[in-house]
Residue frames as a rotation matrix with the C-alpha (Angstrom) as fourth column:
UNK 1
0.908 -0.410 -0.088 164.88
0.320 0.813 -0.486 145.94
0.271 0.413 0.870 -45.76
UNK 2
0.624 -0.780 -0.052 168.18
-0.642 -0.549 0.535 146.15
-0.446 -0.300 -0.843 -44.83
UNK 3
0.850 -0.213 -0.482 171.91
-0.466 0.120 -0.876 145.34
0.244 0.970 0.003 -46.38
UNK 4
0.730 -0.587 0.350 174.49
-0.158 0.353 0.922 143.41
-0.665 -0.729 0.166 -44.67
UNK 5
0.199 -0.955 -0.222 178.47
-0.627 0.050 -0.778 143.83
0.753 0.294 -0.588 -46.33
UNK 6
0.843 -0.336 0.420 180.19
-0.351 0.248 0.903 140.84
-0.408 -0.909 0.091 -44.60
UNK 7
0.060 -0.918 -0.392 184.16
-0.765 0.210 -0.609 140.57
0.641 0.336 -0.690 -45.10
UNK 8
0.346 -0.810 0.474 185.80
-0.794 0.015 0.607 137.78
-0.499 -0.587 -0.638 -44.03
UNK 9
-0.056 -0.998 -0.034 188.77
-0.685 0.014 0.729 135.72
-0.727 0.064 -0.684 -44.71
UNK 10
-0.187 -0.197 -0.962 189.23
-0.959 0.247 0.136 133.94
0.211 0.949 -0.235 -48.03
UNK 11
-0.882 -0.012 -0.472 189.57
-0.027 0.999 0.025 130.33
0.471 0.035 -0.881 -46.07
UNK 12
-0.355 0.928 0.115 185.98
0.496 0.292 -0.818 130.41
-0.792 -0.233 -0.564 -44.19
UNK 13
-0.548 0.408 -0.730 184.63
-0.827 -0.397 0.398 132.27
-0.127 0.822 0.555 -47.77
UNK 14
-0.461 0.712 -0.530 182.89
-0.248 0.470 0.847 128.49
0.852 0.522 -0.040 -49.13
UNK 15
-0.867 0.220 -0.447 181.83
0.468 0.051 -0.882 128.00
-0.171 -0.974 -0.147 -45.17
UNK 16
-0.639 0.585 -0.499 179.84
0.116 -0.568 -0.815 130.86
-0.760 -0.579 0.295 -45.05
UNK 17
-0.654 0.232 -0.720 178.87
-0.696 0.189 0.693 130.43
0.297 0.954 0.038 -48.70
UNK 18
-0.539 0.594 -0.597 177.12
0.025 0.720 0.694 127.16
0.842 0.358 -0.403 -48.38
UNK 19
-0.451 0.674 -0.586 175.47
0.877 0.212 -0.431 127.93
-0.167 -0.708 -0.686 -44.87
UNK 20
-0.456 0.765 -0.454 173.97
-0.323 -0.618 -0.717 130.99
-0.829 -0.180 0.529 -45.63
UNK 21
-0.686 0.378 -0.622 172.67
-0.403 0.514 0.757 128.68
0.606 0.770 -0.201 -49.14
UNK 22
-0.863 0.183 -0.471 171.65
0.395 0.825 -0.404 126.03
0.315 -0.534 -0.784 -46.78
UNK 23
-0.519 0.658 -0.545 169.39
0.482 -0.302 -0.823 128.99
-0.706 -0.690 -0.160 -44.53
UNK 24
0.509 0.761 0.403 167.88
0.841 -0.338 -0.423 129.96
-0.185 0.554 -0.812 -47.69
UNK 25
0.683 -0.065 -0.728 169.69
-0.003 -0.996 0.085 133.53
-0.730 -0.056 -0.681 -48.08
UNK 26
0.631 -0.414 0.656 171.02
0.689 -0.088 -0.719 134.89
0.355 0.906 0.230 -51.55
UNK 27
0.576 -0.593 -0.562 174.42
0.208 -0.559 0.803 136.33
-0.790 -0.579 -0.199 -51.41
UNK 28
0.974 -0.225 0.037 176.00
0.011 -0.115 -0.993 137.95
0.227 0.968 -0.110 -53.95
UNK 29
0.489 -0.832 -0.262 180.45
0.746 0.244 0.619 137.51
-0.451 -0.499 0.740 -53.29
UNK 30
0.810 -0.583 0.056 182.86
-0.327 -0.529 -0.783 140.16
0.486 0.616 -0.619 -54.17
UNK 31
0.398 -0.806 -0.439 186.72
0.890 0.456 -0.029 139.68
0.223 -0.379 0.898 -53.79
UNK 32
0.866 -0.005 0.499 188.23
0.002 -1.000 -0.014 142.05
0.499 0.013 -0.866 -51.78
UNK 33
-0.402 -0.854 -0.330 192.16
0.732 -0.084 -0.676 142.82
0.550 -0.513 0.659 -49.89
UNK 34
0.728 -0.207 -0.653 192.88
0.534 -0.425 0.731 143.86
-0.429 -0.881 -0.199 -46.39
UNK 35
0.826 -0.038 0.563 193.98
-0.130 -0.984 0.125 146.73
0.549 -0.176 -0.817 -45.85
UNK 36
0.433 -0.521 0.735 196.57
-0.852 0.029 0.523 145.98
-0.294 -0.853 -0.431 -42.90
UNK 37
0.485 -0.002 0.875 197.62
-0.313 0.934 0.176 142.50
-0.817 -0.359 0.452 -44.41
UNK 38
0.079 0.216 -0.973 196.72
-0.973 -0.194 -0.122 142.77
-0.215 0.957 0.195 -47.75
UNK 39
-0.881 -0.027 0.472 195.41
-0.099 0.987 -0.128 139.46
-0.463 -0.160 -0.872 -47.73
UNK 40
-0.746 0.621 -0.241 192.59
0.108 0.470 0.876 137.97
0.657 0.627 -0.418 -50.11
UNK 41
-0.833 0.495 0.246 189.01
-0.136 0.249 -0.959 138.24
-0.536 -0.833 -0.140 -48.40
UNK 42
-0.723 0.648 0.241 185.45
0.474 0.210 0.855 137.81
0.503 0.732 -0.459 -49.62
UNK 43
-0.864 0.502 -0.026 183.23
-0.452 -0.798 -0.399 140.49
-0.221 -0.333 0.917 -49.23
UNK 44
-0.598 0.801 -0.016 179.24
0.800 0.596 -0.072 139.03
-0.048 -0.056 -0.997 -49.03
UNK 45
-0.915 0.386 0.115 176.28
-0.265 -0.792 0.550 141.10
0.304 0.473 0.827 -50.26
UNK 46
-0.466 0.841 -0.275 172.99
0.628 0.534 0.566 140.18
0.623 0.091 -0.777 -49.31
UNK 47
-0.631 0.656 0.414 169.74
-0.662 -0.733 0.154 141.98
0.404 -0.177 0.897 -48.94
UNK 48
-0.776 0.393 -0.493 167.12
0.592 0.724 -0.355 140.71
0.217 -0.567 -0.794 -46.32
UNK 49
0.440 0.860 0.257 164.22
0.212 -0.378 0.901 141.74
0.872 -0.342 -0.349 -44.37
UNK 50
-0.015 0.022 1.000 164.73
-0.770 -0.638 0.002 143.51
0.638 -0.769 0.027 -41.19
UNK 51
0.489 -0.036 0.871 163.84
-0.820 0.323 0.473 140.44
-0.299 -0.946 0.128 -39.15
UNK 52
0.851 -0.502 -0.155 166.31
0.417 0.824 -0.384 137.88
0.321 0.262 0.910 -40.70
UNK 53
0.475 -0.835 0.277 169.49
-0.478 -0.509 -0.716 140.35
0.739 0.208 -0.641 -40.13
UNK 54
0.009 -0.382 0.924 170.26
-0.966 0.236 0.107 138.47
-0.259 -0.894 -0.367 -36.40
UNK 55
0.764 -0.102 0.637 169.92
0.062 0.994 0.084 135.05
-0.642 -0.025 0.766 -37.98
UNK 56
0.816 -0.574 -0.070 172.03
0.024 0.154 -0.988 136.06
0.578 0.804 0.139 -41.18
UNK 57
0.448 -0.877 -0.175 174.74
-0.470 -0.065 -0.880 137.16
0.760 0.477 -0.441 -38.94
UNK 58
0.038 -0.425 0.904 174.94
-0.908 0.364 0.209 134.16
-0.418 -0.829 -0.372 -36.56
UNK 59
0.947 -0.060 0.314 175.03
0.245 0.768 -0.592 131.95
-0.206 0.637 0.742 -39.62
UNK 60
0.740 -0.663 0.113 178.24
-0.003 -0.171 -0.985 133.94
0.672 0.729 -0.128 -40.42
UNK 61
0.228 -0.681 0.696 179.66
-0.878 -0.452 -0.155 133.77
0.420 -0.576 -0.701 -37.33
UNK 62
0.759 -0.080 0.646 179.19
-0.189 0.922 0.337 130.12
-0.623 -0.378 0.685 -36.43
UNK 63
0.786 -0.246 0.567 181.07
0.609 0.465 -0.643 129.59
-0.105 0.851 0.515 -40.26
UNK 64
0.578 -0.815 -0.044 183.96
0.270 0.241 -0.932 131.65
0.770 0.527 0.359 -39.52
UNK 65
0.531 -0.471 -0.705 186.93
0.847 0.273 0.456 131.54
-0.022 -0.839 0.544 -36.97
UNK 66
0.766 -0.632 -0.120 189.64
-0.628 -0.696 -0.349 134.01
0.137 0.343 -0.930 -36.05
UNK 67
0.739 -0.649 -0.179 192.98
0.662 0.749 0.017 132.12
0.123 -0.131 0.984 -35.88
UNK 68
0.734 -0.605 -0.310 196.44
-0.081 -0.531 0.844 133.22
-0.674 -0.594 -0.439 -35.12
UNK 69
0.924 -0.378 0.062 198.78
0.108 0.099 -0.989 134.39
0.367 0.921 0.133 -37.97
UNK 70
0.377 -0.203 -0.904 202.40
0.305 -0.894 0.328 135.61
-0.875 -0.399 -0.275 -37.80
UNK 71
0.779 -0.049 0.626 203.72
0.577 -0.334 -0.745 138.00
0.246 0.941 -0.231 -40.15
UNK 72
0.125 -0.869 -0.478 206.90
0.949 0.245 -0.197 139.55
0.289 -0.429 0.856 -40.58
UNK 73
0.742 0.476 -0.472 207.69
0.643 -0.704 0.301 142.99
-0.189 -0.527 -0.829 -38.59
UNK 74
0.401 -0.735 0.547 210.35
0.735 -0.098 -0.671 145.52
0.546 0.671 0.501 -39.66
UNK 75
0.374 -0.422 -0.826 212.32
0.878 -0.124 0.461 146.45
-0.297 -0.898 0.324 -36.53
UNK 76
0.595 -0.409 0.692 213.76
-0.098 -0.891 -0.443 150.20
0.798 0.196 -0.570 -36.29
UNK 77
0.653 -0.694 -0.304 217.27
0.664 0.331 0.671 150.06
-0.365 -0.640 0.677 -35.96
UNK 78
0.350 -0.472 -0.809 219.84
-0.298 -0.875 0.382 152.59
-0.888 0.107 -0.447 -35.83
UNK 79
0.866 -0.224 -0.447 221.85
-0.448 0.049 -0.893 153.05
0.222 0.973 -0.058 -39.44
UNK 80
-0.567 -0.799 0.199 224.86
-0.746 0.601 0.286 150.91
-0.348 0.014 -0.937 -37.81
UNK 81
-0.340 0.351 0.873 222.22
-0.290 0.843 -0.452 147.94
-0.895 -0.407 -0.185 -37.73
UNK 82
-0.944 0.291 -0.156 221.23
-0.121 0.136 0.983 146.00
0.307 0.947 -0.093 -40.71
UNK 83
-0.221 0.960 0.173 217.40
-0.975 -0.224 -0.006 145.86
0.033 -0.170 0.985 -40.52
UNK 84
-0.990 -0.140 0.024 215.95
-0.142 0.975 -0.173 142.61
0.001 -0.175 -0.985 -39.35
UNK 85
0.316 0.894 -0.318 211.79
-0.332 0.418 0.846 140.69
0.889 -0.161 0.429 -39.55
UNK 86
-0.927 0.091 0.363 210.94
-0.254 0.561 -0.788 139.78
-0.275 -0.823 -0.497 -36.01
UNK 87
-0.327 0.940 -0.095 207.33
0.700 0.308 0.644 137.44
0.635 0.144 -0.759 -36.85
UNK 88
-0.875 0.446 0.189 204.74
-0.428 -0.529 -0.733 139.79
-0.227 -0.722 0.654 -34.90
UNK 89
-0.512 0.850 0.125 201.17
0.852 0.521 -0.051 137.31
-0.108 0.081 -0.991 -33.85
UNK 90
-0.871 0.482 -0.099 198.59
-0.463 -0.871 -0.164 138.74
-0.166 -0.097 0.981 -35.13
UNK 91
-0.194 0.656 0.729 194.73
0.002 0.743 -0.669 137.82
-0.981 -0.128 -0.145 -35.23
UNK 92
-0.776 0.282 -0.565 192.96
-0.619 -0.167 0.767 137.20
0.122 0.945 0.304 -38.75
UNK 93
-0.818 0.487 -0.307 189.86
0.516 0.857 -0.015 135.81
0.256 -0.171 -0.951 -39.67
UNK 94
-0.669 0.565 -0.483 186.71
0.392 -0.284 -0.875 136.15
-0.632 -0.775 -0.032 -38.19
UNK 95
0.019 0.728 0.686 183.92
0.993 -0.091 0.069 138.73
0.113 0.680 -0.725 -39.61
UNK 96
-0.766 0.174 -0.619 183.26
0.286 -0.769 -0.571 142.11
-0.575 -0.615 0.540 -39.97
UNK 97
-0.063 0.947 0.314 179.52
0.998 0.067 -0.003 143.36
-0.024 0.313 -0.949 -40.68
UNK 98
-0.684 0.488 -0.542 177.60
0.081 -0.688 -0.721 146.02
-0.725 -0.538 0.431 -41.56
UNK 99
-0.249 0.911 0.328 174.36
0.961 0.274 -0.032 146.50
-0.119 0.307 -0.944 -41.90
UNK 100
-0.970 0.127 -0.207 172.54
-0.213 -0.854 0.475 149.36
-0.116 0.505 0.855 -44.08
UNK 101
-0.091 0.855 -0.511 169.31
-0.146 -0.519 -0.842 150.57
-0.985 -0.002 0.173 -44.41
UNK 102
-0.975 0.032 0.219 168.26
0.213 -0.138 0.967 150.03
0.061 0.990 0.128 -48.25
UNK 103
-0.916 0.194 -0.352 165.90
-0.327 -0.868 0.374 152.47
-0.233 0.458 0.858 -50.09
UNK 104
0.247 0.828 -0.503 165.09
-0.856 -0.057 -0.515 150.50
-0.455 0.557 0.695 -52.36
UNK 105
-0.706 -0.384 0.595 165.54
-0.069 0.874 0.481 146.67
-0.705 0.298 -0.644 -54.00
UNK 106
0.788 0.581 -0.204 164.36
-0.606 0.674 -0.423 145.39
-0.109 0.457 0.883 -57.08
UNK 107
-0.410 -0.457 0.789 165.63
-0.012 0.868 0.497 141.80
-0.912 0.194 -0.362 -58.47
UNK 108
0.474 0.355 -0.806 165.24
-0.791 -0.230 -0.567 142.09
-0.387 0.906 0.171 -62.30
């Protein structure tokens, strides 16, 4: 059996929610924050069988997108300069996976 952790982004969260419902697969959700953003995401639990792991995570990839953010950048300027935000594009979105080995599962 194996465990699959899949983060991504708060707005594809009821996406990937109701299609991996739809394909049959129980997920448990946890909320979790980026690191680098510190933006809202939704972390996905869900234990499978070894040969479901390539369908689970091309349900999760069909259901979410990366998109283009910007966000603001704090420019290093000398101590004449007042400090200015230039936007810097960054991506967000998308998925990141990983998959674990599990021991053991019960479902009590």
């Amino acid at each position: 059996m194996k465990l699959i952790f899949a983060i991504v982004n708060n707005d594809d969260a009821h996406s990937v929610s109701s299609a991996l419902t739809q394909g049959g697969f129980s997920a448990t959700k946890l909320a979790s924050t980026g690191g680098f953003l510190m933006a809202g995401n939704t972390t996905f639990m869900i234990a499978c069988e070894n040969s479901a792991v390539d369908g689970i995570i091309a349900t999760i990839a069909q259901n979410s997108r990366k998109r283009k953010q910007y966000v603001p950048n704090a420019a290093s300027l000398s101590a004449k300069e007042a400090p200015e935000s230039y936007p810097v594009e960054v991506s967000v979105g998308g998925a990141t996976v990983f998959v674990t080995d599990i021991e053991r599962f019960e479902k009590l």
